[in-house]
DOKOLFI-628774 format. One record per residue: residue number from 1; residue in three letters; x, y, z of N, C-alpha, C in turn. Coordinates in Angstrom, 2 decimals, m for minus. Layout:
<fikols>
(fikol NUM, "Ala", (X, Y, Z), (X, Y, Z), (X, Y, Z))
...
</fikols>
This chain:
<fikols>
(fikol 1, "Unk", (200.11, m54.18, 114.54), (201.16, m54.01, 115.53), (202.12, m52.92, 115.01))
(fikol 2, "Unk", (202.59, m51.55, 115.94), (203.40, m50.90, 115.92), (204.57, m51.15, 114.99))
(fikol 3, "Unk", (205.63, m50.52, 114.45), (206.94, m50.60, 113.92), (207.63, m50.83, 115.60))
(fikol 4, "Unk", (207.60, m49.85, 116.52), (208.08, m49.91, 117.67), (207.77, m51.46, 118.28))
(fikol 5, "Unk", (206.43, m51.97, 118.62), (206.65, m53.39, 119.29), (206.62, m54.33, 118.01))
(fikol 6, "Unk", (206.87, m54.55, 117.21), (207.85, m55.47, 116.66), (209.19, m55.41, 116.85))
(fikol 7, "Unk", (209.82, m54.42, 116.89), (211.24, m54.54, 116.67), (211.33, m55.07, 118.41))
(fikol 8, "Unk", (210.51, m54.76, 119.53), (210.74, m55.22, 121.14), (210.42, m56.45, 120.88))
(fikol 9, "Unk", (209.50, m57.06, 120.48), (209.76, m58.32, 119.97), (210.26, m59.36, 119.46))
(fikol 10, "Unk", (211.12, m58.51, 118.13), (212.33, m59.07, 117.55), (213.55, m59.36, 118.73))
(fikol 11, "Unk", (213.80, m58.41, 119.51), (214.73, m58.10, 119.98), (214.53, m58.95, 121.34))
(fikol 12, "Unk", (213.21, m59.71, 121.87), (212.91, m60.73, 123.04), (213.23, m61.77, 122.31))
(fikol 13, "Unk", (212.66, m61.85, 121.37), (213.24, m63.25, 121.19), (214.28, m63.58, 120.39))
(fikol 14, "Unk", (215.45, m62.76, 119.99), (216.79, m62.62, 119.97), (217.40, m63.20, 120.99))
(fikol 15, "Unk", (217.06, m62.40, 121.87), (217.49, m62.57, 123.49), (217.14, m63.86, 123.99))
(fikol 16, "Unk", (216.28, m64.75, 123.99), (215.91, m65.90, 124.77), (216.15, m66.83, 123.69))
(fikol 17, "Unk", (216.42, m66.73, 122.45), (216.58, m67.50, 121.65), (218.33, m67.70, 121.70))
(fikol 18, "Unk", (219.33, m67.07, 122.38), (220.65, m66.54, 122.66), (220.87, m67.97, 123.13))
(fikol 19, "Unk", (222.35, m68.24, 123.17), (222.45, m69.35, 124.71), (222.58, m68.64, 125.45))
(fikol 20, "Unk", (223.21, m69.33, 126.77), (223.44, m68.78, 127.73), (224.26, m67.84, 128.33))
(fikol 21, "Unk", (223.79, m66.49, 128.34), (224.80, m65.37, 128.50), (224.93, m64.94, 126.82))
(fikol 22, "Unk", (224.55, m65.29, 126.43), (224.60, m64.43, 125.05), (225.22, m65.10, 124.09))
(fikol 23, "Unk", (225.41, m65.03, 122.72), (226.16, m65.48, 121.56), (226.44, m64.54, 120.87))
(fikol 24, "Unk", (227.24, m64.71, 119.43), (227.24, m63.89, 118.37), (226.08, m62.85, 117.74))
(fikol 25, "Unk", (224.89, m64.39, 117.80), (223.57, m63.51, 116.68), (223.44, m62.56, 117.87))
(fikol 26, "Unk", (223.51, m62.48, 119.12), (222.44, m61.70, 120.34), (223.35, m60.52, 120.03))
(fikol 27, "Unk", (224.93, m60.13, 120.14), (225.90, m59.67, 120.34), (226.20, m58.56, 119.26))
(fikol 28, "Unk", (225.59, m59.01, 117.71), (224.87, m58.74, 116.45), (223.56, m57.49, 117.07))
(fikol 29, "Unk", (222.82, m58.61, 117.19), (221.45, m57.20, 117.76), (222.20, m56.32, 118.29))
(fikol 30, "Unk", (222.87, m56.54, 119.77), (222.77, m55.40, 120.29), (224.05, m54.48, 119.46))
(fikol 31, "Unk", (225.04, m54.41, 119.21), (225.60, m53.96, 118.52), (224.57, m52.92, 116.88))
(fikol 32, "Unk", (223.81, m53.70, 116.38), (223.08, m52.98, 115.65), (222.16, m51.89, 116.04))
(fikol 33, "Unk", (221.83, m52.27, 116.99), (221.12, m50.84, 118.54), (221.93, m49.66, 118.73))
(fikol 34, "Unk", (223.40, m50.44, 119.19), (224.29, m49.66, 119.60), (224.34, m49.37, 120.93))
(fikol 35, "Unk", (223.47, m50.77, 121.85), (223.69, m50.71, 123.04), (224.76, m51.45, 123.47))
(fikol 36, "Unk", (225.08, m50.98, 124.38), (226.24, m51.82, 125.12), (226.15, m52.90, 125.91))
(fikol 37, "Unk", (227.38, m53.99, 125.37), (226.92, m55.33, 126.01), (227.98, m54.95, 127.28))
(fikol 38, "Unk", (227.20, m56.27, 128.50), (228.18, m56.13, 129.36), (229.64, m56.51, 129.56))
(fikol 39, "Unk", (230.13, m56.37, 130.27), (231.97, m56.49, 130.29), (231.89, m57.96, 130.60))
(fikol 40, "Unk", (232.73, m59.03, 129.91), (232.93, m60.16, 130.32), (233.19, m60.62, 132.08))
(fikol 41, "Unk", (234.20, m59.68, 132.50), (234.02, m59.98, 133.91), (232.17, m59.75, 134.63))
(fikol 42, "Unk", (231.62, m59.06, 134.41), (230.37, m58.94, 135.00), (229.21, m60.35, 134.33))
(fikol 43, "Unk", (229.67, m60.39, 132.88), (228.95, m61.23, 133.13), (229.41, m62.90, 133.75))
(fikol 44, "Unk", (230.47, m63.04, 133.99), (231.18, m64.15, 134.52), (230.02, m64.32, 136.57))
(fikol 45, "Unk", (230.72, m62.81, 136.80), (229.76, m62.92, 138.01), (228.46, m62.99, 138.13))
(fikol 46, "Unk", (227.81, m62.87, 137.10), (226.14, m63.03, 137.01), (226.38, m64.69, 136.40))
(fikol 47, "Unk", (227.13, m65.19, 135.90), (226.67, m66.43, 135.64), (226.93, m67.43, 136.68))
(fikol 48, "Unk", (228.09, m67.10, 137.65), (227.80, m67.79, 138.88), (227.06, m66.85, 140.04))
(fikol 49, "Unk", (226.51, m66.35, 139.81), (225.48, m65.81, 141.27), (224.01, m66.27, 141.13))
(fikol 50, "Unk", (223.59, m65.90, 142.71), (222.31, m66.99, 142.74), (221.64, m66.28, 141.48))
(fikol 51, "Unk", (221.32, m65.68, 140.98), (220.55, m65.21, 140.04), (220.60, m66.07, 138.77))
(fikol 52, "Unk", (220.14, m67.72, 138.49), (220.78, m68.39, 137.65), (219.86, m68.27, 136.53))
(fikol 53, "Unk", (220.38, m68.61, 135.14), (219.76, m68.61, 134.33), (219.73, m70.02, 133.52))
(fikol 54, "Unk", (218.78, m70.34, 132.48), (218.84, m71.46, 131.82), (219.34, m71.77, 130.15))
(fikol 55, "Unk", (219.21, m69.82, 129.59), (219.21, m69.54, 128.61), (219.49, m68.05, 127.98))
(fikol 56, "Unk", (219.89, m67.94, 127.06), (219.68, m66.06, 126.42), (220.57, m65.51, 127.50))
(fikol 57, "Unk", (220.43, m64.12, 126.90), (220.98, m63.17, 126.95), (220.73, m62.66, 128.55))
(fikol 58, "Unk", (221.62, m61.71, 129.04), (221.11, m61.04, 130.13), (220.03, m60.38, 129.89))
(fikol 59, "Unk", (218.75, m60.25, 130.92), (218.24, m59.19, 131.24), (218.55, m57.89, 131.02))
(fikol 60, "Unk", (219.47, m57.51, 131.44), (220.04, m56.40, 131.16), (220.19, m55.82, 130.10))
(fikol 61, "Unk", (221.39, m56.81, 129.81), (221.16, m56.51, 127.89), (219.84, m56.38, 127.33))
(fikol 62, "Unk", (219.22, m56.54, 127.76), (217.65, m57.12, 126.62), (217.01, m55.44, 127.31))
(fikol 63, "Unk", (217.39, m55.20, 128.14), (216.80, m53.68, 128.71), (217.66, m52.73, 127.87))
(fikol 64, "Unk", (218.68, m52.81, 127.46), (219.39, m51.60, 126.99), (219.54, m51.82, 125.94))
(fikol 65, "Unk", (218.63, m53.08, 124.83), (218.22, m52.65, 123.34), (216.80, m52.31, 123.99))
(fikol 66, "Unk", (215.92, m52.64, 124.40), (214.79, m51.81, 124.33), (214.71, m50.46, 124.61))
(fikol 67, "Unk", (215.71, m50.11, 125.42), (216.11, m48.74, 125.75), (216.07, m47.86, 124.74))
(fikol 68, "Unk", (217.16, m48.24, 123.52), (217.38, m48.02, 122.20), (216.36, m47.78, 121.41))
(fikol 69, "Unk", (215.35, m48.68, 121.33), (214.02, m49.19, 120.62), (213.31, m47.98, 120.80))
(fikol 70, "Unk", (213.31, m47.82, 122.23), (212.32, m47.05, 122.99), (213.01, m45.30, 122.55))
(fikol 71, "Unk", (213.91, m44.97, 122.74), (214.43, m43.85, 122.00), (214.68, m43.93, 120.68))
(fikol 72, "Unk", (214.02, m44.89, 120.00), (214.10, m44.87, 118.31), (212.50, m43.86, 118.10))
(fikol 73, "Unk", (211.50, m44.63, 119.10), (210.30, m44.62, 118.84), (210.01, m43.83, 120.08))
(fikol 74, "Unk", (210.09, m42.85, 120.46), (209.29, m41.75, 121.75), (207.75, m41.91, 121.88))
(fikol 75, "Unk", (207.25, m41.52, 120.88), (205.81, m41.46, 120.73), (205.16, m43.24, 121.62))
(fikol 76, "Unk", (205.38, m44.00, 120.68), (205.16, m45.32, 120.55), (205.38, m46.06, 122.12))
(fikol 77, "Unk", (206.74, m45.25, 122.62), (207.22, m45.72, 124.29), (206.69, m45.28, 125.18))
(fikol 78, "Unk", (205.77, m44.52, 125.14), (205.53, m43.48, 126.53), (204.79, m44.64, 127.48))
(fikol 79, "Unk", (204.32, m45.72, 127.09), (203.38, m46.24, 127.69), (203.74, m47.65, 127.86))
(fikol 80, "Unk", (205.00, m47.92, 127.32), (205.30, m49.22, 127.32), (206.14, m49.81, 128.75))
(fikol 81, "Unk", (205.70, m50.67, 129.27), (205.63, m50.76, 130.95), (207.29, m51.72, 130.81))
(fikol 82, "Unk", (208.88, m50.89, 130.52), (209.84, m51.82, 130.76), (210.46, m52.98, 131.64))
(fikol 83, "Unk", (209.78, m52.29, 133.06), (210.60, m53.33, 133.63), (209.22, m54.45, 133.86))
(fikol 84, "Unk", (208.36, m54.28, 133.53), (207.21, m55.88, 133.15), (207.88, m56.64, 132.12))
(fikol 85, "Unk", (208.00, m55.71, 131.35), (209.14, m56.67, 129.75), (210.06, m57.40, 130.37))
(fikol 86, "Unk", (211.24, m56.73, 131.18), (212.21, m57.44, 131.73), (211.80, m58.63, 132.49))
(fikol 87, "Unk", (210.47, m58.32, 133.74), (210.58, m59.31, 134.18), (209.52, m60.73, 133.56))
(fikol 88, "Unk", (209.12, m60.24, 132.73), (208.41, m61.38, 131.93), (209.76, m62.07, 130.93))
(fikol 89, "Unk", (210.55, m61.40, 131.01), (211.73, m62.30, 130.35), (212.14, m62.92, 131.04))
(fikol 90, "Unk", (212.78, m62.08, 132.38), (213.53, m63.23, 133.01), (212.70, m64.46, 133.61))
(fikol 91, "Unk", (211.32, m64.39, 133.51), (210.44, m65.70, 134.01), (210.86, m66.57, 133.08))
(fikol 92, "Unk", (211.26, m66.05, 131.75), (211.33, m67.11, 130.53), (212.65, m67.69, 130.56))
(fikol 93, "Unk", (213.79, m67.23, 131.14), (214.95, m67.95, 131.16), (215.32, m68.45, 132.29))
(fikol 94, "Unk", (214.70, m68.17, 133.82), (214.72, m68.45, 135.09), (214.73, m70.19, 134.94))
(fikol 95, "Unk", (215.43, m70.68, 135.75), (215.28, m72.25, 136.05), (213.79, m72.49, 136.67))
(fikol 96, "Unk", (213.59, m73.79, 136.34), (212.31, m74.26, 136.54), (212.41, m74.26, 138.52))
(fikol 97, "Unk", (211.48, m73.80, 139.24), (211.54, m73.57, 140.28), (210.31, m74.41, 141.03))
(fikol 98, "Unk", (209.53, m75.35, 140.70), (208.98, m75.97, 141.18), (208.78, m76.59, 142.47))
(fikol 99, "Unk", (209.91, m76.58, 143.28), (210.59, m77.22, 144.53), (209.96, m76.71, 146.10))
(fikol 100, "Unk", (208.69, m76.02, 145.72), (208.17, m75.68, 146.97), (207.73, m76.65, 147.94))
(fikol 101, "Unk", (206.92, m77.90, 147.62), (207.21, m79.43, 148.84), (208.43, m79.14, 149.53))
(fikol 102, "Unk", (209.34, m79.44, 148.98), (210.77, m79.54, 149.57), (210.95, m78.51, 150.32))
(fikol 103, "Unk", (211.00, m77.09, 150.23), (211.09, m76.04, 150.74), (209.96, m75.90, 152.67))
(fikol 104, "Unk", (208.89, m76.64, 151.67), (207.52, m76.61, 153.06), (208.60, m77.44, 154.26))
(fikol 105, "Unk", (208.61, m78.92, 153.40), (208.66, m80.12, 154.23), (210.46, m79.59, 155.27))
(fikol 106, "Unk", (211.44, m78.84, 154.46), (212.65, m78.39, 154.99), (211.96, m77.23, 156.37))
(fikol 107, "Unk", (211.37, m76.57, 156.02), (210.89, m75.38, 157.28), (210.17, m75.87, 158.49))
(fikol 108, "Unk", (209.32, m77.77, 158.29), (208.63, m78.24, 159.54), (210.17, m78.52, 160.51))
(fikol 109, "Unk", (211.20, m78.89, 159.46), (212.26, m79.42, 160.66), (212.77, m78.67, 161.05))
(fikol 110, "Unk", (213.26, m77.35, 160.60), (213.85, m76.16, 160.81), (214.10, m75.94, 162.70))
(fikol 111, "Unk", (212.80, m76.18, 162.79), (212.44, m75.61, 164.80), (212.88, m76.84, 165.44))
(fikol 112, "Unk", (212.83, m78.15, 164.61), (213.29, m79.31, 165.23), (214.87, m78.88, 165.63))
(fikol 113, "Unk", (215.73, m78.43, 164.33), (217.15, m78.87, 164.52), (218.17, m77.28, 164.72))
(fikol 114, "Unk", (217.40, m76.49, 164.35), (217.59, m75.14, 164.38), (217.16, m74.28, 166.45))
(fikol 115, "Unk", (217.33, m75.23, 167.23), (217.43, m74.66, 168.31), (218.62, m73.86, 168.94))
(fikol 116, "Unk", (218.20, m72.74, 169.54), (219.52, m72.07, 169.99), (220.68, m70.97, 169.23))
(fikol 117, "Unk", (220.08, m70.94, 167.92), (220.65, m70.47, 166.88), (219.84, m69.02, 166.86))
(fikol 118, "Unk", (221.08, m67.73, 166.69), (220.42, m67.05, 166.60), (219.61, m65.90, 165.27))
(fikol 119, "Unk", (218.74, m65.34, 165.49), (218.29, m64.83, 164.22), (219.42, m64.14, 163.63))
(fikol 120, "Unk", (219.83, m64.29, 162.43), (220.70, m63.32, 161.56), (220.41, m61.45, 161.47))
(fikol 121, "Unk", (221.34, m60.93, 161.34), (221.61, m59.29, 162.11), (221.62, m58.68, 161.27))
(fikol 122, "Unk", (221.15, m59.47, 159.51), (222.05, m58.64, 158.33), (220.70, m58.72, 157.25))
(fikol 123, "Unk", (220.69, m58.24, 156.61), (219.55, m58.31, 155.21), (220.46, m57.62, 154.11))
(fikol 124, "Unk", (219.41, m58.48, 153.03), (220.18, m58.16, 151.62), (219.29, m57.27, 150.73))
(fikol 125, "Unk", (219.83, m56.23, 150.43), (218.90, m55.18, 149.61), (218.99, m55.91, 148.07))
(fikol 126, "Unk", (217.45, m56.48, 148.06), (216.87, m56.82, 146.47), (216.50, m56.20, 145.59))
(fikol 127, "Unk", (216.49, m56.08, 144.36), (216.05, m55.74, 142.95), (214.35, m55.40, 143.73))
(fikol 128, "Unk", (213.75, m54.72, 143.28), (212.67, m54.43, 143.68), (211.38, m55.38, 142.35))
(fikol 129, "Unk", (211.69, m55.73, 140.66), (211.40, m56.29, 139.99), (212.18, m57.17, 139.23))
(fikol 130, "Unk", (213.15, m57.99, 139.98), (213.43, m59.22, 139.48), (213.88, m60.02, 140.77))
(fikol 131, "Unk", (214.08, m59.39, 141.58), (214.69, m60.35, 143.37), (216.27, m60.18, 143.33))
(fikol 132, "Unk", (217.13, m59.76, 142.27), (218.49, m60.26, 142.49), (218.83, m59.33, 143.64))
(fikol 133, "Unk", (220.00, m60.18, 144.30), (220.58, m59.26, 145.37), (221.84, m57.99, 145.02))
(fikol 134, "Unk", (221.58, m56.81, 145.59), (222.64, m56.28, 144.77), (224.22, m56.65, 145.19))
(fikol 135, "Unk", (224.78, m56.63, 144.20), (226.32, m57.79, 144.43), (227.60, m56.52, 145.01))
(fikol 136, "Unk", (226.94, m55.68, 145.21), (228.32, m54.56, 145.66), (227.38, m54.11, 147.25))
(fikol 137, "Unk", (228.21, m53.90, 148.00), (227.82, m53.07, 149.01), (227.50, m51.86, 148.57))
(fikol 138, "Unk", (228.20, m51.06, 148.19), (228.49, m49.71, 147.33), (227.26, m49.18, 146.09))
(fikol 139, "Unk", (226.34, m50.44, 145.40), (225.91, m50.15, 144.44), (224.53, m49.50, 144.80))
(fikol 140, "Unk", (224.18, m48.38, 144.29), (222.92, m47.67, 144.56), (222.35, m47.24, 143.25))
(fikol 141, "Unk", (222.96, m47.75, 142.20), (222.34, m47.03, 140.75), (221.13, m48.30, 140.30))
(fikol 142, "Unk", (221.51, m48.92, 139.46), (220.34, m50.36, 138.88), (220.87, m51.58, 139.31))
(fikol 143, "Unk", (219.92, m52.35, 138.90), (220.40, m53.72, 139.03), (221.40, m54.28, 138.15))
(fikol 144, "Unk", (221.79, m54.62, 138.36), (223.38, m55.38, 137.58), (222.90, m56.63, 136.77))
(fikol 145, "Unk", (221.69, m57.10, 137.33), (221.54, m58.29, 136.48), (220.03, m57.90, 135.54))
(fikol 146, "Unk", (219.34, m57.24, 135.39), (218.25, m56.79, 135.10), (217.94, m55.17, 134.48))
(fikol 147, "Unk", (218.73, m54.49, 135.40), (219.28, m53.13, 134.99), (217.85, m52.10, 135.84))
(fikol 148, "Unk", (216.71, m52.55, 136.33), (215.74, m51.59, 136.94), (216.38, m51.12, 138.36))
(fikol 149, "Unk", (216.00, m49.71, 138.60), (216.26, m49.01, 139.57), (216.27, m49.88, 140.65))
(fikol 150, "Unk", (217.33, m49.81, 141.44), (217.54, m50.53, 142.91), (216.58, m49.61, 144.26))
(fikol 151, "Unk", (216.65, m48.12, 143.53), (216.18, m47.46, 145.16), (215.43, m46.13, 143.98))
(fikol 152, "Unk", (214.40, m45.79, 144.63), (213.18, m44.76, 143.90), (214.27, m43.33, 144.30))
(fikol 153, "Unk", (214.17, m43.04, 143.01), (214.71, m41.13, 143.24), (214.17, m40.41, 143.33))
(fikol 154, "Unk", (214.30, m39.31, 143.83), (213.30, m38.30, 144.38), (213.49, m36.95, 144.04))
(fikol 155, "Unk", (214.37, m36.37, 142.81), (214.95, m35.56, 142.19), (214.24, m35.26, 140.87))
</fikols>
């Protein structure tokens, strides 16, 4: 194994090994990267938005030491698929989501009690590889909770 995917390694399970929203040791890594953690207010709003977590570090964070990693090691990165990393992390800290019965058995009554109501006029522009919704009207750069491109550039 690479010098490069060990240290992405080290640095996943830093991250999921974190509590929730991060600790000291996680805060340690990224600081030793020299990536930047997020601003306490942001992460306050990622810890109450639907985007819930069970454990570790943000996503995000965990993207902007590999970022680091990945500009330590050029050669070694060209091929390394980031936002699969990300979202194979966030599968690992995501709440257990099992609840699809419930979900089925809620949609047979839906047409029962849901008459007359009309279809909603509005949609929410999602993360394209993790689902979060983006939390600003305004935001067109990455995801806030994950950090992958919200909209493909063409520049």
């Amino acid at each position: 194994m690479s010098e490069f995917l060990k240290e992405i390694d080290r640095a996943f399970q830093s991250a999921w090994h974190a509590s929730k929203g991060g600790d000291a040791a996680w805060s340690s890594v990224m600081q030793t990267y020299g990536a930047e953690p997020l601003p306490e207010v942001d992460k306050e709003t990622l810890l109450n938005s639907e985007m819930k977590i069970t454990r570790g570090a943000f996503p995000i964070e965990l993207r902007r030491v590999m970022e680091k990693i990945a500009a330590k090691h050029p050669n070694d990165a060209k091929d390394f698929a980031m936002d699969s990393k990300v979202f194979e992390y966030y599968q690992k800290i995501k709440p257990f989501s099992g609840l699809g019965d419930i979900f089925a058995n809620a949609s047979t009554g839906t047409a029962k009690y849901s008459q007359g109501l009309k279809k909603e006029k509005h949609s929410t522009m999602k993360c394209k590889n993790c689902g979060a919704p983006r939390l600003e009207e305004m935001q067109y750069d990455n995801c806030m909770f994950c950090g992958s491109a919200l909209f493909v550039r063409t520049d």
